[in-house]
Each structure stands twice: as C-alpha cells, then as structure tokens.
C-alpha positions as CSV (number, residue, x, y, z in Angstrom):
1,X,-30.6,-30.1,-23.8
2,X,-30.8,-26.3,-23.4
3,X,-30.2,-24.2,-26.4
4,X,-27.2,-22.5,-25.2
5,X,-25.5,-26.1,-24.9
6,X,-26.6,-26.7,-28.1
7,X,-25.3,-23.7,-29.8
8,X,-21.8,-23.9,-28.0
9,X,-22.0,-27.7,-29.1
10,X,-22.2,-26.2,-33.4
11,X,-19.7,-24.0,-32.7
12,X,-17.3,-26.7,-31.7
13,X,-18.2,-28.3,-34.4
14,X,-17.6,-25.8,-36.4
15,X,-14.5,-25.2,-35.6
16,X,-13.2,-28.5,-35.4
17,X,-15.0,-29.0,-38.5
18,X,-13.2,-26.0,-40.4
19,X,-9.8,-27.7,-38.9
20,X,-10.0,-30.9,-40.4
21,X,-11.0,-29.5,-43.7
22,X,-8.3,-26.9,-44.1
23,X,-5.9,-29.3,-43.2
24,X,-7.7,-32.0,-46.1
25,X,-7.6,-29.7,-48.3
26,X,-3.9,-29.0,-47.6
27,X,-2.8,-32.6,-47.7
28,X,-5.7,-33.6,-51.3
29,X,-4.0,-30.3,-52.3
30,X,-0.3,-31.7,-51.8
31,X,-1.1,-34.8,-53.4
32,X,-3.1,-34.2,-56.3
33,X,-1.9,-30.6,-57.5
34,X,1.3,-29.4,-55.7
35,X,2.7,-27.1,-58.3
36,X,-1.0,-25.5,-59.0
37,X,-1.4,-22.1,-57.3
38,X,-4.7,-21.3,-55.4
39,X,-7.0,-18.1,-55.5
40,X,-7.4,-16.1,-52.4
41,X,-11.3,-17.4,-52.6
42,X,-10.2,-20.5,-51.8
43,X,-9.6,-20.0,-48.3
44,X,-13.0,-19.5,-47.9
45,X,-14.1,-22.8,-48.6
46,X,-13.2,-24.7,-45.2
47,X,-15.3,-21.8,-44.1
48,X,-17.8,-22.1,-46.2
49,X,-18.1,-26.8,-45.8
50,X,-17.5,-25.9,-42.0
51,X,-20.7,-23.9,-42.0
52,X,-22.9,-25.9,-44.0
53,X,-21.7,-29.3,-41.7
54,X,-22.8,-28.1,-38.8
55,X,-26.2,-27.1,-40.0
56,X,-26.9,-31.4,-40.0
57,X,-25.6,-31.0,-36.2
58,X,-29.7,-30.0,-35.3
59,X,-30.3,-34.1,-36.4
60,X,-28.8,-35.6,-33.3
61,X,-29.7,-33.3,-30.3
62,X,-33.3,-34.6,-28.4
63,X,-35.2,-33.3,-25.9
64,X,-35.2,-36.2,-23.7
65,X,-32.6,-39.3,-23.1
66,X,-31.7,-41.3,-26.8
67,X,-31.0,-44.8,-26.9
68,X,-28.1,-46.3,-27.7
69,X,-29.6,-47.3,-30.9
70,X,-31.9,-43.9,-31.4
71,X,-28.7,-42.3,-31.4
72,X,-26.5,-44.5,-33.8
73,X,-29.8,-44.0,-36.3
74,X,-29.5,-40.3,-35.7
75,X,-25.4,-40.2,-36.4
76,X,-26.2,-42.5,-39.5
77,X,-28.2,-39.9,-40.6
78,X,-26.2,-37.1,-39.9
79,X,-23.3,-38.1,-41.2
80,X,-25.1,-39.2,-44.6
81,X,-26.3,-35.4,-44.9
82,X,-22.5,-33.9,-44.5
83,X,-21.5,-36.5,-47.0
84,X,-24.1,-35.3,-49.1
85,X,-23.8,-31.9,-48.3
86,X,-19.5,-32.3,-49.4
87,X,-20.2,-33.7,-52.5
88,X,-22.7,-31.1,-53.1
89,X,-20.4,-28.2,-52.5
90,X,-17.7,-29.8,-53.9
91,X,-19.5,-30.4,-57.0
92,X,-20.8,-26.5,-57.4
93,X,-17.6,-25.3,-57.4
94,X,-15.8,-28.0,-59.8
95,X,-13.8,-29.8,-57.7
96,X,-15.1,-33.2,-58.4
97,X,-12.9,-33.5,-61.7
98,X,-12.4,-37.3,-62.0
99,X,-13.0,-40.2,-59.8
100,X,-9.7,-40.2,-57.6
101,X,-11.2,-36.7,-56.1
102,X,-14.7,-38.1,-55.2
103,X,-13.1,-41.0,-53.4
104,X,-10.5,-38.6,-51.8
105,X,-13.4,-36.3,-50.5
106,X,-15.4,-39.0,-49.4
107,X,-12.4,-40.3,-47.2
108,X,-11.6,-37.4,-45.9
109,X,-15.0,-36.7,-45.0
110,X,-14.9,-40.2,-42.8
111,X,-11.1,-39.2,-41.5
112,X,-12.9,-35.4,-40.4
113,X,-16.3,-37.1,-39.2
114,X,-14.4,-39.3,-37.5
115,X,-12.0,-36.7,-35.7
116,X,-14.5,-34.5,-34.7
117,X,-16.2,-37.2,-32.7
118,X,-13.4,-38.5,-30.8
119,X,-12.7,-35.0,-29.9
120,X,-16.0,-34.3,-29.0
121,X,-15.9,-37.6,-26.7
122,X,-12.4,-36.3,-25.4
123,X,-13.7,-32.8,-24.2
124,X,-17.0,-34.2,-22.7
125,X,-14.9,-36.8,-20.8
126,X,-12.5,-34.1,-19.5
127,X,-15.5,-32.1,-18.7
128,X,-18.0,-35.1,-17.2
129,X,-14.3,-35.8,-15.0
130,X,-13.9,-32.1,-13.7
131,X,-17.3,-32.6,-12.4
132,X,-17.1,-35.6,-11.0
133,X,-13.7,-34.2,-9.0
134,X,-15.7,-30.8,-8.0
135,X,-19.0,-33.1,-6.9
136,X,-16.4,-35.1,-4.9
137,X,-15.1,-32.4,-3.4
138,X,-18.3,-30.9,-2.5
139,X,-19.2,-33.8,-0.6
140,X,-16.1,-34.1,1.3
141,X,-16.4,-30.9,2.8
142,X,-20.0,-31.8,3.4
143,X,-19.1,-34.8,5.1
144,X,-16.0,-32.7,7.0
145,X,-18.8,-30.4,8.1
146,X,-21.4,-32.6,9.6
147,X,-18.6,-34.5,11.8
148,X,-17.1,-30.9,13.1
149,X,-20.5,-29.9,14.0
C-alpha cells in the first residue's frame, strides 16, 4: 500500500475516530454528570484520543497481501493498543473515578472501534463499486470500438 493511501487511510480514521468520541463523551457525559459544567479544555480531548488512536492504525497496514487470519491477529492487536491507549489517557487526566466509568470507556471504545470499521468497509465498498462501474464502462466502449472498426 503506498504511503499516500495510507496517510489518507489515518486521517479517516481520525476523523471518524474524533466523531465517535465526542459524541461518547456527550452521551457518558449525559448519563453520569448532566448538571456538571465542562472546561473549555475539554473539548480538546476527542482531539487529543482521536490523535493518539490513530497512531496504532501503522499495526495493520503490510506491504504485501495479509491473510484472512494475519489480518484478524493484526486488528486484535490494534484494537488492544487503543483500548490501552483510552484507559491510559483517561486515566492521566482523572476520568477513571470509580468502576462504572472504566466499564463505560471500555464499551464505548468497542461501540467507536466498532463504527469506525463498518464505515471504513462502507466507503471502501462504495469506492471498490465505482471502480468496478468505471472498469465496466471502459470495457464497453472498448468492445463498442473494436466492432465499429
């Protein structure tokens, strides 16, 4: 995979990442604390998750074709390191307060892994489908051409 697909790849990540935490953290925030008031440094912090989940992204691109089973290891292990990475942050800021936090975080860390794949499946279908259409169409007039000639 060439490095520009690979970068555009993070930044999709990124940004679907950064999504699905600020609206998490909205809907933990709801729950848990909904008369508490938050600082203006909080709305960093999907930032600041987003960035540091996408550094794990590196784990699961190859040079040549994975396996089926290669690339199950290699999600396995990347979504172990933005699990570990979450609780990390969370925990060096002081959000992990009591027990029914951690388990929250570490649901919505499944709910936003989970998300952020299907999309990513969604928007490589659409685009492996726009190519099959243009290949297609190619062909056509290739075939249109070679019977006019």
């Amino acid at each position: 995979m060439e490095l520009k697909s690979i970068l555009k790849k993070c930044m999709m990540d990124f940004l679907l990442i950064q999504a699905g935490i600020t609206f998490v953290i909205g809907v933990i925030g709801c729950i848990k604390a909904p008369v508490s008031r938050i600082s203006y440094d909080s709305f960093f912090m999907p930032f600041i998750y987003a960035f540091f989940c996408s550094i794990p992204s590196f784990v699961i691109y190859s040079a040549k074709e994975l396996s089926i089973k290669q690339m199950l290891v290699r999600k396995a292990i990347h979504f172990l390191l933005i699990e570990s990475i979450v609780m990390l942050i969370s925990y060096m800021i002081g959000t992990l307060t009591d027990t029914s936090i951690c388990i929250a975080i570490l649901l919505a860390v499944i709910v936003v892994y989970t998300a952020v794949n299907v999309f990513e499946y969604l928007f490589c279908k659409l685009e492996a489908d726009a190519m099959t259409k243009k290949i297609q169409y190619i062909r056509g007039k290739e075939q249109e051409e070679q019977y006019h000639v």
